[in-house]
C-alpha positions in Angstrom: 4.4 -8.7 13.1 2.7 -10.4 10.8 -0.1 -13.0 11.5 -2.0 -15.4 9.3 -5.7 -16.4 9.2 -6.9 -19.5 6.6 -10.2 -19.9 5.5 -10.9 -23.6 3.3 -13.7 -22.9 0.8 -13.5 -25.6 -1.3 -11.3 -28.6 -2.8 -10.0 -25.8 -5.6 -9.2 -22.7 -3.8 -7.8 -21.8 -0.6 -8.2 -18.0 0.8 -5.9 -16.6 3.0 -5.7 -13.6 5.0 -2.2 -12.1 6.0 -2.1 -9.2 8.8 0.8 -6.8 9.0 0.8 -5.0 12.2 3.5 -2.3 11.9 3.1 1.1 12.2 3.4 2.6 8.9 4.6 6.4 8.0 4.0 7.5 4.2 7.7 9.1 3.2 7.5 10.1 -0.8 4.8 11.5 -3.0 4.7 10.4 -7.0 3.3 13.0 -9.5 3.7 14.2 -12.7 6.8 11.9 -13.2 8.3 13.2 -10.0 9.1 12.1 -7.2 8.7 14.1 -3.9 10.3 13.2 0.1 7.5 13.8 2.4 8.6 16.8 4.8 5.4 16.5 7.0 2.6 14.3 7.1 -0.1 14.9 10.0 -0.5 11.9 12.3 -3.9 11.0 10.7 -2.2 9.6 8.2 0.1 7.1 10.2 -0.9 3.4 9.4 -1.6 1.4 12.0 -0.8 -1.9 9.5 -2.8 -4.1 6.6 -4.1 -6.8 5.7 -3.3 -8.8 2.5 -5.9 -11.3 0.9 -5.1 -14.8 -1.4 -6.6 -17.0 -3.0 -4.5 -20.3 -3.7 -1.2 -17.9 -2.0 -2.0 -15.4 -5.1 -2.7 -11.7 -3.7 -6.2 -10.6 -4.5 -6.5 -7.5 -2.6 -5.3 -5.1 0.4 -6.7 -3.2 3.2 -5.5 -0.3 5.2 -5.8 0.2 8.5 -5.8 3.6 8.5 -6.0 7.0 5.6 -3.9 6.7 2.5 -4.9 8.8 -0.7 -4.9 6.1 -2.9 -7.3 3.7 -0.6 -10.8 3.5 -1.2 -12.1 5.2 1.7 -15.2 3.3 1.4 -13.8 0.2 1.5 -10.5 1.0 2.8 -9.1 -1.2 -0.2 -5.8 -0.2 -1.5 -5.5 0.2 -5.2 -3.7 -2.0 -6.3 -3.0 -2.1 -10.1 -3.7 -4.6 -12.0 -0.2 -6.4 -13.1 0.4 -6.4 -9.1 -2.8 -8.4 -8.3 -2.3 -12.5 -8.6 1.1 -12.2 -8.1 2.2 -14.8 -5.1 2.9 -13.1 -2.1 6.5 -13.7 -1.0 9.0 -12.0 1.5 10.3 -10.0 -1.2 6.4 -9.0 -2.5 5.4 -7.9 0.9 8.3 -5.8 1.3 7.6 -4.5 -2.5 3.7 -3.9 -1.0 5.4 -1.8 2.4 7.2 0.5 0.2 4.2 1.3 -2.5 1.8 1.8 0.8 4.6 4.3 1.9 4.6 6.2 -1.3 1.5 8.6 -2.0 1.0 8.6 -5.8 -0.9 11.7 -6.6 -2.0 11.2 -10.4 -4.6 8.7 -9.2 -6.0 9.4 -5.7 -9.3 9.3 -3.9 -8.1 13.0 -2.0 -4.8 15.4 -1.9 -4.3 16.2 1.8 -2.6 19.9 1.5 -1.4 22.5 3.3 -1.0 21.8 7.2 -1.3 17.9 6.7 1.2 16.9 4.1 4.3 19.1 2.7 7.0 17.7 0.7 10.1 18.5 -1.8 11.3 17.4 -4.6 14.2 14.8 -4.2 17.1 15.4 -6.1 17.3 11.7 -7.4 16.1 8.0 -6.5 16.8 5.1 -7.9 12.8 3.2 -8.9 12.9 -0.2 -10.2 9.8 -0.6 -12.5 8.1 -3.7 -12.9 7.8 -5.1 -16.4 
């Protein structure tokens, strides 16, 4: 479900706030070039959703509602590079923004869960689409 908050702050710019409410369950692990299905993930690490936030219907940032290795956990602000920021969010974005929150990219992370909380394996192949 996905509800939608507007905030007017002047003539120029209109912010928006998006919320996803889906549970969300991390399935693939990036690192080194590889990528990795997710075996086991403890339940900590279920998302209970996110939030998305524009400016003139251009996305600015993301929150988590829950842990994620690459969030902030001060801020609970998903990074989100920088060619991905001002793009317009669309259906086809917000799908694009489900499937990166479901993948843990290890090379660039606030923590590595180990042992007991997350286990994965190497895939044997996947098809990625980069963006260019």
């Amino acid at each position: 479900m996905i509800l939608t908050v507007g905030e007017k702050s002047d003539k120029s710019l209109y912010k928006k706030t998006y919320i996803y409410i889906e549970k969300l369950i991390p399935n693939r692990v990036v690192m080194n070039k590889n990528a990795y299905e997710i075996t086991y993930i403890d339940k900590m690490y279920h998302l209970d959703g996110f939030e998305v936030s524009t400016e003139n219907d251009k996305v600015i940032n993301i929150r988590l509602f829950g842990f994620h290795v690459n969030c902030d956990p001060n801020t609970d602000i998903y990074c989100l590079p920088e060619f991905k920021k001002g793009v317009n969010l669309t259906p086809e974005y917000l799908n694009l923004i489900i499937t990166n929150i479901q993948t843990y990219y290890l090379d660039n992370c606030f923590f590595n869960p180990t042992g007991k909380l997350l286990r994965y394996e190497k895939m044997k192949s996947m098809y990625v689409q980069l963006n260019q």
